[in-house]
N, C-alpha and C positions, 0 to 999 in steps of 0.2 A: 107175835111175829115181829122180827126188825127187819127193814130194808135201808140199806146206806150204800151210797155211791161218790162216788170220786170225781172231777173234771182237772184236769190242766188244760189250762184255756189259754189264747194269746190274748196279748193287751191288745183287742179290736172293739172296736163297739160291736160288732155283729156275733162276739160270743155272747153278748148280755143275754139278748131273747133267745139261744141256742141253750144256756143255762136255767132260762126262767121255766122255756117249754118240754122242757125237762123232769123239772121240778112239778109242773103241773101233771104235768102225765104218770108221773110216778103218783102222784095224792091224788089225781083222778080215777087209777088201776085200785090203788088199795081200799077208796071207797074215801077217803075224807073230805069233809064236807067243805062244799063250792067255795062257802065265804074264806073258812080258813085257806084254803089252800088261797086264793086268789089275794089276801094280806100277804103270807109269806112267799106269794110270789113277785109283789112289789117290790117288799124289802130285800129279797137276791138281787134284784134289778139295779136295787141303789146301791148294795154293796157292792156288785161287779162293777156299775157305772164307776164308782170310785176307784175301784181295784185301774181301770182304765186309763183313767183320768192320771191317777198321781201312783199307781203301785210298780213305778221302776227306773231304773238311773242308767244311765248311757254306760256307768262303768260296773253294772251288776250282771252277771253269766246269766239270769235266769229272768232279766229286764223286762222280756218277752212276754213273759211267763203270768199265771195265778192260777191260785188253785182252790176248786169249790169243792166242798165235801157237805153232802149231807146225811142227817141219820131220822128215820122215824122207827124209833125206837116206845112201842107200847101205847104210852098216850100221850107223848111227846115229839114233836120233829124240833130238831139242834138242825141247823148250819153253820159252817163258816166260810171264809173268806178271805184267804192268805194271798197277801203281794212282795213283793222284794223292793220296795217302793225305800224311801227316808223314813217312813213311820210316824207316825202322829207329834207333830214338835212336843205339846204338850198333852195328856194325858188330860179329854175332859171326861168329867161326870154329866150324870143325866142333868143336873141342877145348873149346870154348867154351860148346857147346850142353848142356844137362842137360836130363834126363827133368823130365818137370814129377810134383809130388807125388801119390801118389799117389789122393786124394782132389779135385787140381784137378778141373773140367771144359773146361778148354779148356789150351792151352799145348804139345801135343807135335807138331804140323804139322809145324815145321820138324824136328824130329829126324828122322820119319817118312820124308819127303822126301830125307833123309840116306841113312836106311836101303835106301829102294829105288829111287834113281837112281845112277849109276856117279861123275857128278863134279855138282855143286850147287854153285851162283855166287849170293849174295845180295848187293845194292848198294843205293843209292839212287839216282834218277835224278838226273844234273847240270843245277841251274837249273833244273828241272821242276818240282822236288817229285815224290815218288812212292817205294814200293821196284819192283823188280823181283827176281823171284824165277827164275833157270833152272836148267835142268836136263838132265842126257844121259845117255842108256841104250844100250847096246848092244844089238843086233835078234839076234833068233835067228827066222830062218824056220818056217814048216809044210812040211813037204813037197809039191815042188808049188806053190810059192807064186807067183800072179801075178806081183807085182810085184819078185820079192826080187831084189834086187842081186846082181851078176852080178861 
């Protein structure tokens, strides 16, 4: 069985946890297991926190705007994480990515993001403007689980 849903959110900090608890409830109904679900629900956290932070420009129609999509598709959940933002100056890789200092306040999102999804895909949208941030984790069921793939 797949389930996937959509959000258009505004750039507020109060869509973050509106998205996260979302995302929880959805992998709580289907039966996936506590720990996972509660990693991939950090990492939506960081990427909406960012979608917030830096995903739109005073002179973009959709500034406002981001948009979560996710899929738990069999024994996988994919999300992402579109904004209309500048998009990533530069293009890092995981090898690329450094702890931010330890005195920052902000800066470690995407390591984080790293740390607890399986494979993580950051790009810029083409001709759009925007980054896009996704992500996939592997499902481990509860025993018993409704929906759990067969």
């Amino acid at each position: 069985m797949s389930i996937w849903w959509s959000l258009h959110l505004r750039r507020e900090a109060a869509s973050v946890p509106l998205a996260r608890r979302l995302l929880i409830g959805t992998m709580e109904t289907a039966g996936v297991d506590p720990d996972i679900s509660y990693d991939l629900s950090v990492a939506l956290s960081e990427a909406c926190a960012n979608a917030v932070e830096h995903g739109g420009t005073s002179t973009s129609e959709s500034s406002g705007a981001y948009r979560v999509t996710a899929y738990l598709d069999g024994e996988k959940c994919r999300i992402e994480v579109a904004d209309s933002g500048p998009g990533f100056p530069v293009l890092r890789s995981r090898a690329a990515l450094r702890p931010a200092p330890d005195d920052a306040e902000n800066g470690r999102g995407l390591c984080l993001i790293h740390e607890l999804a399986d494979h993580v895909h950051v790009d810029n949208r083409p001709g759009r403007g925007g980054a896009v941030v996704s992500f996939d984790k592997m499902l481990k069921w509860t025993k018993d689980a409704p929906l759990m793939a067969v």
